[in-house]
C-alpha angles and dihedrals in degrees: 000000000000115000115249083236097062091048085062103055124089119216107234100233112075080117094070094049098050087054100052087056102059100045083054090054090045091062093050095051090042098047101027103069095151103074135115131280092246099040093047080043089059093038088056092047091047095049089045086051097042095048083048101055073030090078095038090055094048089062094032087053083054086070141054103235122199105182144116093213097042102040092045087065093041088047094045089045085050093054098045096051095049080054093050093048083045087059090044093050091055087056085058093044083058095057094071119083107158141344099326110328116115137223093248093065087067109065102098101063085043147353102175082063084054091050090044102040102045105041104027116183095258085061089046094066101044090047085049083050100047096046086054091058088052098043083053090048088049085050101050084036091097099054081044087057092047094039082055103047087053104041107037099072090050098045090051087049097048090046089045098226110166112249129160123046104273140183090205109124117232113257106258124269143178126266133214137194098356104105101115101043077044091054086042096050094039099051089053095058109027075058106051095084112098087225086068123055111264119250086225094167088048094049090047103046083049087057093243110202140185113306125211106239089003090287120143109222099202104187120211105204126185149126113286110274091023091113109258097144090033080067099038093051093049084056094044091058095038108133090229099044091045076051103049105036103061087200132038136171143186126212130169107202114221116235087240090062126201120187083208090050095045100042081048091060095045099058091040084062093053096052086050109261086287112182091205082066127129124212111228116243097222137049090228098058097051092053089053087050094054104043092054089056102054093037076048107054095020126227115023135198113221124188123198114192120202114354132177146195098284081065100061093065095065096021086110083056105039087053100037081061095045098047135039116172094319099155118202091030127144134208113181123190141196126197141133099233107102075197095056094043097049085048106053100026118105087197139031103304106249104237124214114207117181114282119284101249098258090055085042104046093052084050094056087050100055084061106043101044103020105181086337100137097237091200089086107107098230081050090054089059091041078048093059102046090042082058090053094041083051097053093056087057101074103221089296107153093197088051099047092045083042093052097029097059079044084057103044094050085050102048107167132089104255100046079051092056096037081063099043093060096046138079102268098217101053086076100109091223100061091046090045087055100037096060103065088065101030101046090061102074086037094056086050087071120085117256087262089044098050090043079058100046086041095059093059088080099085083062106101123243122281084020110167101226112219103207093214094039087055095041089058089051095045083053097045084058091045088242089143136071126226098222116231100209091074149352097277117156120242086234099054083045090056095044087058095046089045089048083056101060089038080056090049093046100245086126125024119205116241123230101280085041094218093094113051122203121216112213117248081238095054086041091053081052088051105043084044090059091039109040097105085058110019121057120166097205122211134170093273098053112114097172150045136173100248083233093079122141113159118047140178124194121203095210121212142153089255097053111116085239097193091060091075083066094087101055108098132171097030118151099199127044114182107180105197120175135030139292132176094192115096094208086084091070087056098056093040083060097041093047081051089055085053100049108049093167096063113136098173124053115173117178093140112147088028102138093182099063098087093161131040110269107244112237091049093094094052092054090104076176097059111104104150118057121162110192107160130131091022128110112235110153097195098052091177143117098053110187101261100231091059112138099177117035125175129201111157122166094029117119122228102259087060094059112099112230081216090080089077089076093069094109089188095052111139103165131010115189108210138127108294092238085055107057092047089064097056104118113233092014085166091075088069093073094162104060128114106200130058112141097181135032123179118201112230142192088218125082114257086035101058124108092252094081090077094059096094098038094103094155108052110128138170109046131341127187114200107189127180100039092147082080086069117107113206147337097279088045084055086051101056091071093068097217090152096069086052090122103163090042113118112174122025123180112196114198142168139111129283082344109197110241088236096069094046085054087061103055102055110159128227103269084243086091114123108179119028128180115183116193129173107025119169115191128071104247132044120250119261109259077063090063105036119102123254100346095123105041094156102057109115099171129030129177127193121178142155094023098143107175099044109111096167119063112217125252092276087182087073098080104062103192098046112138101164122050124168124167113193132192108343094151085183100065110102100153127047122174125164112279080075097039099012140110090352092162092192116040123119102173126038115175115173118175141156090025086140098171097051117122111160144028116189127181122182101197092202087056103033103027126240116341116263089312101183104038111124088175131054129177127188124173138161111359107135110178093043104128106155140052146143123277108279095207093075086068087100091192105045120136105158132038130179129173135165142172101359098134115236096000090083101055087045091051104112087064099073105035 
């Protein structure tokens, strides 16, 4: 059951919403010029009471608002807005007649069949509807706006969320499982003084750079609640440092940050916090203040809790002011921005993971128990529940002090129990005490930001997030903006937004950083902003806010199945779990008759659904399916407007060739071999992956279907160019204006130069591997200067007849570089192998007519300067090189069968 507490947050992002919204009925009263008096007459109402609530929003998502009055408007205007986007989506589902015309190309033959085809009577009246609730929201705005100014400031206070800039020290606590980062810290600024000897190895393994002032800045970086005050506050109180620093100050830095405020706080903590204390008037004045204190009293410790991103653009000035030429002085930071603590840091940032289980267990405990003797028998059982309660907690100091305080107030062994089966942060009182932390660095994001963070809660604990996976989801809910400065893909828009909350440790990357984890108490965040649109259902679930639009369903044979039947309007459905029973399949269809607006459809891994569900190819809505790893035998019938399908785990005799025919297709999830079977795979121009192509003789399979695939991106394999006919056949192909492509192999056998000519890439390409090629000399974008700046790794192999390398130098940022089986190659000088100024990696092998490789420094530069691996194989008649020890960088050699050159070897090393 939702917590109390959860039903009274608001979420921080109507404003995005609203705006969406009326940049969606913008477009309808600017394109659709066509409609009717009384429908262009409700657009134009709706757009005059949206920009309206649109201004209140915008101040109401700028704080984090805790109560029923308040939230119940937000909530209603929410609603209302997600039904008048619902309408509107209906309008667009009525442009659409058939494949791709549109309504408006049939005006001409008739426009009573426009007016009557996209806003039919029965849309009328919900739009009517829809306008009155919001007439009646614009009427009761200005009590919300009352009821706001007078409440805010108390809530905040009640709920102790930090707020101003302030100089006050946090109260002491205890602090587990930090000894070693403590002794690091410790020893980097207790030795920065040039009294004391220097920790130079410390300082170096940390990559000490340049200070302003001579003032370390040592950043503290880590997720909200992992203890980074906590730390800072130990040091702060350490006897050595309060020894050592004759003057130390604390400030926590308000979100909203002021150079004046915060310079004001920082010289109230040097002057002790004195209540008696004037604020100086100017800025100037302050600095001078301060300055006279630190030159005064000498080195200084400050400490700046809690700082975020509006601080780096003015960190050189705030510092500069604090600071000038105080040798020995400290600033250390906290913040949860990776961003903010690589820019500001004069050394490696010190990151703070959770606890390791033995630190935070003994942690749990000291809250739990406090001086309670936990000999006593009835304490061994609560022992033994609070270990299992721990363990759910993930290493997380502010949970287990969170938790642990709950625990201790509710000592006996079936309240213990009754916690420890139930969702820990649906009790009101963590969640009470988690937000005022937590909703900090939520309410940092921007409103968008924060409705694409939010919808991460129907995701199940311990979910591994894939980035692209999530981004598809954020765009199919248009939760993301096309920028209009530039070209820029959705997608590439999404994989930057996403980077920003893994900097502010909302996520944290997992080892093979491709899968990323969200922590139980970011999730709890999540789930407290979301819960009036976002419900993650289980079979212990008994209610849900009848709001809700995005939903999740934990399957299982023990889920009362028929219960998901009441759930109607919803625009995301996620099945995870299993479930023998096919009456699952039935009220999957018939929620799908209910929410007509749904973009995203996930049923992957659903053994049971054997044959397509039947409403799923009217959903014109519908942009996201996920269909892989379930056995439907009649895949047919796709929703025309899908931009991600996924069909894992079907063979290719099971793909429908029909599926060529979805014109909005961005990225089809498939086997490899798979998708390069799919007849007529040019007709999808909007796609983004296509890891092999094979060139064919047959239509459907020809090169020229790649002429229109303008946005294929990641890697793409092309075999079988040899097919190819000519130059103008190769062009046609377009590679060239390939822009997002980032790796092409280009493969065939004894391939003519003037199909490679042909196929010259974007000079985008990172990464090119050329096989197969069949003429003597390179074309001629391979020979060309400085047309491909980008490319990092480039493979040639089985050229036979080449004799000639091409002009490696020409590609400046070129780090990999492996040539591969060109039997006609007998001389090499430098302009092939010579001043290559970025290479790392050099492998040659199977060059079986190479005799000599010559290099003239003055002429070519310096000799590979920057290769830490070099590979040399079969090459039997090699009898002269340079000399090797001029590869200043080398750290790995390895040579084999290349005749003399390996007895002479010493020579040359």
């Amino acid at each position: 059951m939702m917590s109390a507490a959860v039903e009274q947050v608001a979420g921080g992002f109507s404003s995005a919403v609203i705006q969406r919204l009326v940049d969606k009925t913008m477009d309808f009263l600017g394109i659709n010029y066509n409609l009717s008096h009384a429908t262009e007459e409700l657009l134009t109402k709706l757009r005059t009471s949206l920009i309206m609530v649109k201004a209140i929003t915008e101040v109401a998502d700028n704080k984090l608002i805790i109560n029923t009055s308040l939230t119940k408007w937000l909530r209603e205007l929410h609603s209302a807005g997600y039904e008048a986007e619902d309408v509107l989506d209906i309008f667009d589902c009525h442009e659409i007649v058939a494949g791709k015309r549109k309504v408006s190309e049939l005006i001409s033959s008739s426009v009573r069949t426009l007016k009557s085809l996209i806003v039919p009577d029965e849309s009328m009246k919900m739009l009517e509807c829809v306008v009155q609730k919001l007439d009646h929201l614009c009427a009761t705005s200005n009590t919300f706006v009352e009821l706001m100014k007078q409440s805010n400031l108390n809530t905040m206070k009640e709920a102790g969320m930090p707020g101003e800039t302030t100089s006050r020290v946090p109260v002491d606590v205890k602090v587990f499982g930090r000894d070693e980062v403590l002794e690091l810290v410790l020893k980097i600024i207790l030795g920065s003084s040039g009294s004391e000897p220097e920790p130079s190895s410390v300082r170096a393994k940390l990559g000490a750079r340049n200070c302003i002032g001579g003032v370390d800045v040592i950043p503290i970086v880590g997720m909200s609640g992992v203890g980074k005050t906590t730390l800072a506050q130990v040091i702060y109180s350490n006897g050595n440092v309060k020894s050592h620093f004759k003057q130390r100050a604390w400030v926590y830095v308000s979100k909203d940050f002021s150079m004046k405020r915060t310079l004001q706080e920082v010289l109230r903590s040097f002057k002790g916090n004195a209540s008696s204390f004037d604020y100086p008037d100017s800025l100037e004045m302050i600095v001078n203040n301060i300055q006279s204190v630190t030159q005064h009293d000498g080195r200084f410790l400050l400490v700046l809790d809690s700082v975020w991103d509006e601080m780096c653009a003015q960190w050189n000035v705030l510092l500069t002011a604090i600071a000038r030429e105080v040798p020995g002085s400290v600033v250390l930071v906290t913040t949860q921005s990776k961003r903010v603590a690589n820019t500001i840091a004069t050394m490696r940032p010190i990151p703070l993971a959770p606890l390791p289980w033995e630190s935070f267990w003994s942690a749990f405990q000291h809250y739990a128990f406090g001086t309670i003797d936990v000999a006593v028998e009835n304490n061994q059982t609560l022992l033994l529940i609070g270990e299992q309660i721990a363990k759910k907690l993930q290493g997380l100091p502010l949970a287990a002090k969170v938790m642990g305080n709950l625990l201790r107030s509710r000592l006996t062994v079936d309240k213990w129990r009754s916690i420890l089966e139930s969702d820990w942060w649906d009790l009101n009182e963590v969640l009470c005490e988690i937000l005022p932390y937590m909703g900090i660095s939520y309410q940092d994001l921007q409103p968008r930001q924060r409705q694409r963070f939010a919808f991460c809660s129907i995701f199940p604990e311990n979910y591994l997030f894939d980035k692209d996976r999530l981004v598809n989801m954020w765009i199919s809910h248009d939760l993301i903006e096309k920028s209009e400065s530039d070209d820029t893909r959705l997608e590439d828009i999404g994989s930057k937004l996403f980077d920003e909350l893994v900097e502010r440790s909302f996520f944290q990357a997992t080892f093979d950083k491709k899968t990323y984890t969200m922590h139980d108490l970011v999730r709890a965040l999540a789930i407290g902003v979301s819960s009036y649109e976002c419900f993650f259902h289980k079979e212990t679930s008994h209610r849900a806010p009848p709001t809700v639009r995005h939903l999740s369903v934990q399957v299982s044979n023990q889920l009362h199945i028929h219960e998901l039947n009441k759930y109607k309007n919803v625009r995301t459905i996620l099945l995870f779990g299993h479930c023998d029973s096919n009456a699952i399949c039935d009220v999957v269809d018939i929620m799908l008759a209910n929410s007509r607006s749904i973009r995203v459809l996930d049923l992957s891994h659903l053994e049971v659904l054997t044959n397509m569900l039947p409403n799923i190819a009217s959903l014109r809505k519908l942009r996201f399916l996920d269909l892989s790893f379930t056995r439907v035998s009649n895949l047919r019938n796709f929703p025309c407007n899908l931009q991600v399908l996924y069909l894992r785990g079907y063979s290719r005799d099971t793909i429908p060739h029909s599926i060529n025919k979805l014109a909005n297709l961005r990225h089809l999830y498939v086997d490899a071999t798979t998708l390069s079977l799919i007849p007529s795979i040019g007709q999808l121009s909007q796609l983004q992956e296509l890891e092999n192509f094979s060139a064919g003789k047959t239509n459907g399979f020809m090169i020229n279907e790649l002429k229109n695939m303008h946005e294929l991106s990641g890697k793409l394999c092309i075999s079988n160019i040899h097919i190819i006919k000519n130059t103008h056949e190769a062009m046609v192909a377009n590679m060239i204006e390939k822009k997002h492509l980032e790796a092409l192999e280009l493969n065939g056998g004894n391939v003519s130069k003037d199909v490679l000519e042909g196929l010259q890439p974007h000079s985008n390409l990172q990464e090119l591997t050329i096989k197969g090629y069949g003429a003597s000399s390179f074309p001629s974008w391979m020979l060309q200067a400085r047309i491909f700046t980008k490319l990092h790794s480039l493979h040639v192999g089985n050229c036979r007849l080449v004799a000639v390398l091409p002009p490696f130098r020409n590609f400046p940022s070129l780090k990999h570089l492996t040539v591969d089986n060109l039997p006609s190659v007998k001389h090499v000088d430098g302009t092939s192998f010579g001043f290559l100024g970025s290479l790392e990696d050099l492998k040659v092998s199977s060059m079986t007519s190479w005799i000599d490789w010559s290099h003239a420094e003055d002429d070519h530069g310096p000799l590979l300067p920057q290769v830490k691996r070099f590979e040399l194989h079969n090459c039997p008649l090699l009898e002269e090189v340079p000399c090797l020890s001029f590869l200043s960088s080398l750290s790995e050699l390895d040579i084999s069968v290349c005749g003399s050159l390996v007895k002479a070897l010493p020579q040359y090393v």
